[in-house]
Biopython code that builds the backbone (N, CA, C, O; Angstrom):
import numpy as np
from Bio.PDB.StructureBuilder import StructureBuilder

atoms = [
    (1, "UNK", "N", (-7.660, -42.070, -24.756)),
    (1, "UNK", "CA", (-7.035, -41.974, -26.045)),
    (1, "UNK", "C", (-5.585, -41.538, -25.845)),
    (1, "UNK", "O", (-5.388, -40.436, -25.334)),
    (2, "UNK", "N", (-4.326, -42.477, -26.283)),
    (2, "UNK", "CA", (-3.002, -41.973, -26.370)),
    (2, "UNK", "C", (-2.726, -40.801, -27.453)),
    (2, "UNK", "O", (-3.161, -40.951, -28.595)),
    (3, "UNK", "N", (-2.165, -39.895, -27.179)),
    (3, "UNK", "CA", (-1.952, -39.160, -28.393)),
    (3, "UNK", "C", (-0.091, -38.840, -28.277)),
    (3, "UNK", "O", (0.624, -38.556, -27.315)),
    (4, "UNK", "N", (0.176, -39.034, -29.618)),
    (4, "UNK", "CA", (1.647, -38.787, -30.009)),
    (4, "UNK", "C", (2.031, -37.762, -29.611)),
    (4, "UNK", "O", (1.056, -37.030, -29.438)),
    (5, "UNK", "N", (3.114, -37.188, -29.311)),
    (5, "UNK", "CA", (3.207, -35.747, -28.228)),
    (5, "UNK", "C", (3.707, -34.829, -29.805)),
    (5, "UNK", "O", (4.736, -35.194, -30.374)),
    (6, "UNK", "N", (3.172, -34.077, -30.174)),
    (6, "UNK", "CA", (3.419, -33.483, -31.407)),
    (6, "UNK", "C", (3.735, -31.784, -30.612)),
    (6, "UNK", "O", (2.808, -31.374, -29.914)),
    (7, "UNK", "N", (4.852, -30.973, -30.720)),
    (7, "UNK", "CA", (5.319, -30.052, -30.192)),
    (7, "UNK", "C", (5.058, -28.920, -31.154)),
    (7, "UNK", "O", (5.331, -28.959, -32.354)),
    (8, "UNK", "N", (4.382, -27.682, -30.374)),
    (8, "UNK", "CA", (4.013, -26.146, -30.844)),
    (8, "UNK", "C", (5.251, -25.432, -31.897)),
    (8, "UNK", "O", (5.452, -25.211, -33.091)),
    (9, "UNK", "N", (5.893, -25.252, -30.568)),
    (9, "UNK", "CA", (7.392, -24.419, -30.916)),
    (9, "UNK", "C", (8.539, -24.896, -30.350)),
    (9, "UNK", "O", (9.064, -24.410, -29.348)),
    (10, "UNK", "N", (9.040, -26.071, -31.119)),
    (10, "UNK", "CA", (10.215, -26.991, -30.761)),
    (10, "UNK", "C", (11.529, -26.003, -31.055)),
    (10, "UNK", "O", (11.516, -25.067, -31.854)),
    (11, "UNK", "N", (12.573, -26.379, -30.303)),
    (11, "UNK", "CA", (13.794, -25.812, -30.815)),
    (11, "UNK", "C", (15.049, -27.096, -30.711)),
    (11, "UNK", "O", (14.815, -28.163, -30.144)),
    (12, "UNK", "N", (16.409, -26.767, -31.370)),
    (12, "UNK", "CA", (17.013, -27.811, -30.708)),
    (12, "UNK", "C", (17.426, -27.936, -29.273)),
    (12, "UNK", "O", (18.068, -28.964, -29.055)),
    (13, "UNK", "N", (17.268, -27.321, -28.452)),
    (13, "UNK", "CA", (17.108, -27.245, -26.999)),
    (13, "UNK", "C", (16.090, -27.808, -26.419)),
    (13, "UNK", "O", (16.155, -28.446, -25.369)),
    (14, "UNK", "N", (15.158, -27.615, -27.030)),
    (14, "UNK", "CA", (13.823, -28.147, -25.977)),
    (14, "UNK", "C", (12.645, -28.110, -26.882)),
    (14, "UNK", "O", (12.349, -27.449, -27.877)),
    (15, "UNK", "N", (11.990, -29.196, -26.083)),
    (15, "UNK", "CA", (10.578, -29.384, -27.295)),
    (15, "UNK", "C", (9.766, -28.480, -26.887)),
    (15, "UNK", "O", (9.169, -28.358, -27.956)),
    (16, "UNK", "N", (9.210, -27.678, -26.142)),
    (16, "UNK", "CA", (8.754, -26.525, -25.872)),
    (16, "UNK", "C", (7.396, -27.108, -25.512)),
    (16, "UNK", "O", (7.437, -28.174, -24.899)),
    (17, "UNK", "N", (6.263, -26.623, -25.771)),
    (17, "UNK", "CA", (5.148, -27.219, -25.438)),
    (17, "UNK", "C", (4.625, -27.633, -26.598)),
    (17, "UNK", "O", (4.862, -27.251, -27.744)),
    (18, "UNK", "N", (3.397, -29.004, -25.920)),
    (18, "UNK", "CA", (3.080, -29.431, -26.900)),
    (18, "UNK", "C", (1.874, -28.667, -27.588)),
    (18, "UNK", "O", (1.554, -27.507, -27.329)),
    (19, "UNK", "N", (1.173, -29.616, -28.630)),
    (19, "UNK", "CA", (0.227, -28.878, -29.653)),
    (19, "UNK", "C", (-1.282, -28.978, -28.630)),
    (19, "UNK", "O", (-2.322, -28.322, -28.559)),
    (20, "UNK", "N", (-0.728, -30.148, -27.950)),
    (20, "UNK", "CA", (-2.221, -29.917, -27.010)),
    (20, "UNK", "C", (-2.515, -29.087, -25.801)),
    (20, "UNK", "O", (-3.622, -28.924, -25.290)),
    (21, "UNK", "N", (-0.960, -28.404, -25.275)),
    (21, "UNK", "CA", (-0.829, -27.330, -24.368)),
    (21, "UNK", "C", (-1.119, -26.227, -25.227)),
    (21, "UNK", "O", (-1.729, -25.344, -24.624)),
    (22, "UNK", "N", (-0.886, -25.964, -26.465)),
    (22, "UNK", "CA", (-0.902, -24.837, -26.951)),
    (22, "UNK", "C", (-2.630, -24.682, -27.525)),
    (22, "UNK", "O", (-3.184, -23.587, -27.629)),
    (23, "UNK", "N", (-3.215, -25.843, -27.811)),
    (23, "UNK", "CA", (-4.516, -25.549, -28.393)),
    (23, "UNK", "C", (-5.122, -25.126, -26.524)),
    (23, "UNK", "O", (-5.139, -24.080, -25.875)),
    (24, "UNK", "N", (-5.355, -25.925, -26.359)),
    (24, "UNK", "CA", (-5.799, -25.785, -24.376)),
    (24, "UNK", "C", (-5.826, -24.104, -24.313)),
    (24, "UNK", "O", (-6.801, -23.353, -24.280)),
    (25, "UNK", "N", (-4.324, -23.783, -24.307)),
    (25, "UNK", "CA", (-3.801, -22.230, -23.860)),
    (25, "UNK", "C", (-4.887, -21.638, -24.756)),
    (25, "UNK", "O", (-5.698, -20.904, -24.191)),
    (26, "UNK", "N", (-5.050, -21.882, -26.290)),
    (26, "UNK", "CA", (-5.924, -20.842, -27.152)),
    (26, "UNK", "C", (-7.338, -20.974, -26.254)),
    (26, "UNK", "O", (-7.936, -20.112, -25.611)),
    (27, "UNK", "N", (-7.650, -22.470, -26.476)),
    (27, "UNK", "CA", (-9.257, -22.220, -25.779)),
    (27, "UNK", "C", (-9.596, -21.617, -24.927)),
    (27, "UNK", "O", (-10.448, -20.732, -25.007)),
    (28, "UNK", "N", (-8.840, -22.055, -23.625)),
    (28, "UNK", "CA", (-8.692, -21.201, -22.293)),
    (28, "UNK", "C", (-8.973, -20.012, -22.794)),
    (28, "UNK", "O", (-10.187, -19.822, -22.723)),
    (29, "UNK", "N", (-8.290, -18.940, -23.366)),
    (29, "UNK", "CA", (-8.501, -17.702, -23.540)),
    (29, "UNK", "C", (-9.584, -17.172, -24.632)),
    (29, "UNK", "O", (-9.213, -16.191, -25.276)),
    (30, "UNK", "N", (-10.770, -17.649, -24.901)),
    (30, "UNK", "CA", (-11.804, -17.890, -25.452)),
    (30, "UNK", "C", (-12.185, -17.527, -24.280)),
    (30, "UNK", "O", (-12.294, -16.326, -24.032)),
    (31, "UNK", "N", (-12.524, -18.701, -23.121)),
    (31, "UNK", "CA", (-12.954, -18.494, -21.790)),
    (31, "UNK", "C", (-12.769, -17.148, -21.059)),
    (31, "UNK", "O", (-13.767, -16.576, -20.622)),
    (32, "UNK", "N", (-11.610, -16.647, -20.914)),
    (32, "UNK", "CA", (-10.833, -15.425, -20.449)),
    (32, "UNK", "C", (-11.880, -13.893, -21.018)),
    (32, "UNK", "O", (-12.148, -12.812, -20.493)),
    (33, "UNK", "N", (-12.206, -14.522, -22.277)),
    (33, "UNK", "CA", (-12.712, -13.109, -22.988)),
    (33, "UNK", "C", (-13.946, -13.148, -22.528)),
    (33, "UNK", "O", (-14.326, -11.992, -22.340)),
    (34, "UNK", "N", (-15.074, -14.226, -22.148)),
    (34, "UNK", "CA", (-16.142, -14.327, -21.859)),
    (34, "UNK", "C", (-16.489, -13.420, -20.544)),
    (34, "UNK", "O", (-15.575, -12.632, -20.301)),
    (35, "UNK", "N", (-17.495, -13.348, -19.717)),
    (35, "UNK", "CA", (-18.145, -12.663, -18.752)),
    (35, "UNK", "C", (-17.458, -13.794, -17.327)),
    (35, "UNK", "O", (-18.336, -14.194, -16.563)),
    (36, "UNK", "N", (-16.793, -14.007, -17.182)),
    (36, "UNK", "CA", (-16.521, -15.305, -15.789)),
    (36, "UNK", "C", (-16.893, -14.680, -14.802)),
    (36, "UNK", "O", (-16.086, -14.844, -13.887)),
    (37, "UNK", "N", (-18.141, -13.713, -14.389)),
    (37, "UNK", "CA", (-18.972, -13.528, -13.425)),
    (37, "UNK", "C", (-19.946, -14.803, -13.604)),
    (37, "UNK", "O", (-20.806, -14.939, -12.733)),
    (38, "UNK", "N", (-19.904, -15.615, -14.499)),
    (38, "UNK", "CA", (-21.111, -16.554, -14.759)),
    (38, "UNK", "C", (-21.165, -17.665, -13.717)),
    (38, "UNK", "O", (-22.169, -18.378, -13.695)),
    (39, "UNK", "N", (-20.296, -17.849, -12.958)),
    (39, "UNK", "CA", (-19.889, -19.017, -11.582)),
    (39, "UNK", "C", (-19.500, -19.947, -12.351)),
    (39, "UNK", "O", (-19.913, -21.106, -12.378)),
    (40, "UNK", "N", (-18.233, -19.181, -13.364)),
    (40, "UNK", "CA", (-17.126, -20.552, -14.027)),
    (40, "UNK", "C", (-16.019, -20.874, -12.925)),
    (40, "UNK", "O", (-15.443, -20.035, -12.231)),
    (41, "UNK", "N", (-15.841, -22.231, -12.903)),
    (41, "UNK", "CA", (-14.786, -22.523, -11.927)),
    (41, "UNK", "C", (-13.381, -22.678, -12.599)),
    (41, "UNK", "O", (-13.019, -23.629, -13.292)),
    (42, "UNK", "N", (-12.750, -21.707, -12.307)),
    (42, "UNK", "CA", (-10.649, -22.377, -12.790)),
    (42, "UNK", "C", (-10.946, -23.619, -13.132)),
    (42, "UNK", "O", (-10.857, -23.692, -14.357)),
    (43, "UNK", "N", (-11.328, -24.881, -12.555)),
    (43, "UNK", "CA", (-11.015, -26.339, -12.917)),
    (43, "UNK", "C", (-11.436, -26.441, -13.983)),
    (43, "UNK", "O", (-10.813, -26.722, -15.007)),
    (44, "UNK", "N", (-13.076, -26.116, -13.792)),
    (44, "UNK", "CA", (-13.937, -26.650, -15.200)),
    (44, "UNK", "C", (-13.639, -25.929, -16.197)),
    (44, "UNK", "O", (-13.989, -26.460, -17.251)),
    (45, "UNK", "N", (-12.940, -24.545, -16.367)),
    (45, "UNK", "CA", (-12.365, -23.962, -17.404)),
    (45, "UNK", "C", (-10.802, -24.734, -18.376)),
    (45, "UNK", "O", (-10.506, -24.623, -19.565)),
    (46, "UNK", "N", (-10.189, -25.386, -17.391)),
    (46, "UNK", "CA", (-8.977, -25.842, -17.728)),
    (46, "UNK", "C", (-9.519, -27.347, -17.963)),
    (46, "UNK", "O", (-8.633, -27.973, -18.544)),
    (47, "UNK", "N", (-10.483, -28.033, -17.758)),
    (47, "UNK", "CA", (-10.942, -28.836, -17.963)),
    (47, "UNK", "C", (-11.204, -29.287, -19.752)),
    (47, "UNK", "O", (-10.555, -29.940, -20.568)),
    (48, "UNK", "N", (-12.592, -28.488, -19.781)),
    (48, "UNK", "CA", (-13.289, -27.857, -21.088)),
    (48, "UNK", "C", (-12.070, -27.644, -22.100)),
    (48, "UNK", "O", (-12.011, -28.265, -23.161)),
    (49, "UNK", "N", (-10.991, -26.613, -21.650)),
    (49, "UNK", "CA", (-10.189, -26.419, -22.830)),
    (49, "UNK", "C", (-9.226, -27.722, -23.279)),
    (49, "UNK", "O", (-9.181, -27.842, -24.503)),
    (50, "UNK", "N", (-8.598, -28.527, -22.681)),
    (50, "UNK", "CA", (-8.324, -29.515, -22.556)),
    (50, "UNK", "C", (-9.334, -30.547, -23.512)),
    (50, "UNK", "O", (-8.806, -31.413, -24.210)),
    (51, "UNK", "N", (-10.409, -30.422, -23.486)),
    (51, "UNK", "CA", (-11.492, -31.397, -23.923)),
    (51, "UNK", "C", (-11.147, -30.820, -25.602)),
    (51, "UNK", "O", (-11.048, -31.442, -26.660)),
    (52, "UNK", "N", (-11.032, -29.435, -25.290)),
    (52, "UNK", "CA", (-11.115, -28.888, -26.990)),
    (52, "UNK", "C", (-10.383, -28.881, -27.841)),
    (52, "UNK", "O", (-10.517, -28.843, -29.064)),
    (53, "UNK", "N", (-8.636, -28.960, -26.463)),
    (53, "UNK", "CA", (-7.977, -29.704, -27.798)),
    (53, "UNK", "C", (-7.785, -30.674, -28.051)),
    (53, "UNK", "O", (-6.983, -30.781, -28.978)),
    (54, "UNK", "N", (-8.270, -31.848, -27.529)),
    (54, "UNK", "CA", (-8.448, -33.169, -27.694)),
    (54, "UNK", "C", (-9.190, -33.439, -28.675)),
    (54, "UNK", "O", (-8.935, -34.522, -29.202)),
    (55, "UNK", "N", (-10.422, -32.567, -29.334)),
    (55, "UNK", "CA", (-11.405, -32.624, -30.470)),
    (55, "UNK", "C", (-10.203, -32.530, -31.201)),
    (55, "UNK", "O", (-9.672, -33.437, -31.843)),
    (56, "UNK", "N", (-9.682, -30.989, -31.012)),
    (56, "UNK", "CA", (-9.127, -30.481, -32.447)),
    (56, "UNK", "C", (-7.700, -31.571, -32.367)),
    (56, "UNK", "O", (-7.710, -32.364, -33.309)),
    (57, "UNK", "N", (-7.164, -31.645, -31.944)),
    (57, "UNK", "CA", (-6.152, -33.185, -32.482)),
    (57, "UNK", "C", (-6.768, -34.068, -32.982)),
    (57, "UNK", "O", (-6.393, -34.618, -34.018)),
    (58, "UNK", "N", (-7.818, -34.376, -32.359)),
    (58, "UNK", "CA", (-8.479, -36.059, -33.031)),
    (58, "UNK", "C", (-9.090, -35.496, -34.512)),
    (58, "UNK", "O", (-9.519, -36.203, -35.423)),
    (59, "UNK", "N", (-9.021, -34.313, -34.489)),
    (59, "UNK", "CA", (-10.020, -34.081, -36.403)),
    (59, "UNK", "C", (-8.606, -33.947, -36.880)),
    (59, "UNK", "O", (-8.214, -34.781, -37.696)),
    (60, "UNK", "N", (-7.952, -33.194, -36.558)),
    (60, "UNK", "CA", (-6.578, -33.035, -37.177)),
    (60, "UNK", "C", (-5.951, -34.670, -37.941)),
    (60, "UNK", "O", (-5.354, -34.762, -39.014)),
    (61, "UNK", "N", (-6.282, -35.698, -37.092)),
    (61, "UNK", "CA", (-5.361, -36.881, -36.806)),
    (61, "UNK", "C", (-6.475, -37.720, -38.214)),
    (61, "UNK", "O", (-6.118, -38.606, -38.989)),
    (62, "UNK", "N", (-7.463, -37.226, -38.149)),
    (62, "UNK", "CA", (-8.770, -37.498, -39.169)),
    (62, "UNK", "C", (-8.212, -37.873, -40.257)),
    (62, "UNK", "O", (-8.102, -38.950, -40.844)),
    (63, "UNK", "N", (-7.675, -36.190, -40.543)),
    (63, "UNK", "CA", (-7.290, -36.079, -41.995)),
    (63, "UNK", "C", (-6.176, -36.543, -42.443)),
    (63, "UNK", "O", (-6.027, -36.468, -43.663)),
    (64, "UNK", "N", (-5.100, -37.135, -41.650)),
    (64, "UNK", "CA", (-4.085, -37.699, -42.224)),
    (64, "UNK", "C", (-4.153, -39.091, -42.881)),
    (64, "UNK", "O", (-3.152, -39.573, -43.410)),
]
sb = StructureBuilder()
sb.init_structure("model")
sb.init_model(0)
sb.init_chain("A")
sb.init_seg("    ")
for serial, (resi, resn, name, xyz) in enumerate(atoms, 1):
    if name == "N":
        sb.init_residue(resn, " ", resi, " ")
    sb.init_atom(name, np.array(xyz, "f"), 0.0, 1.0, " ", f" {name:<3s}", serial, name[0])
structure = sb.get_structure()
């Protein structure tokens, strides 16, 4: 799925990161708060969050 690069916290300097780095970053730290004694791996964590903001854009993209 292509997605339009839609930016968090743009300035006129720089587009800063996008909305799907910034949802990722939230999920990720969902993960962070959990127990990661559970034999979570770095990858599959950055993976997963990635996946989640790919949901939450595609419902976002829903409603327009």
């Amino acid at each position: 799925m292509k997605q339009q690069k839609i930016y968090a916290f743009s300035s006129k300097l720089n587009h800063g990161m996008t909305l799907r780095e910034y949802y990722a970053g939230l999920a990720m730290q969902s993960y962070c708060t959990r127990d990661l004694e559970k034999g979570w791996k770095k990858d599959e964590i950055a993976s997963d969050a990635f996946e989640m903001a790919d949901e939450m854009i595609a419902i976002i993209e829903l409603g327009e």
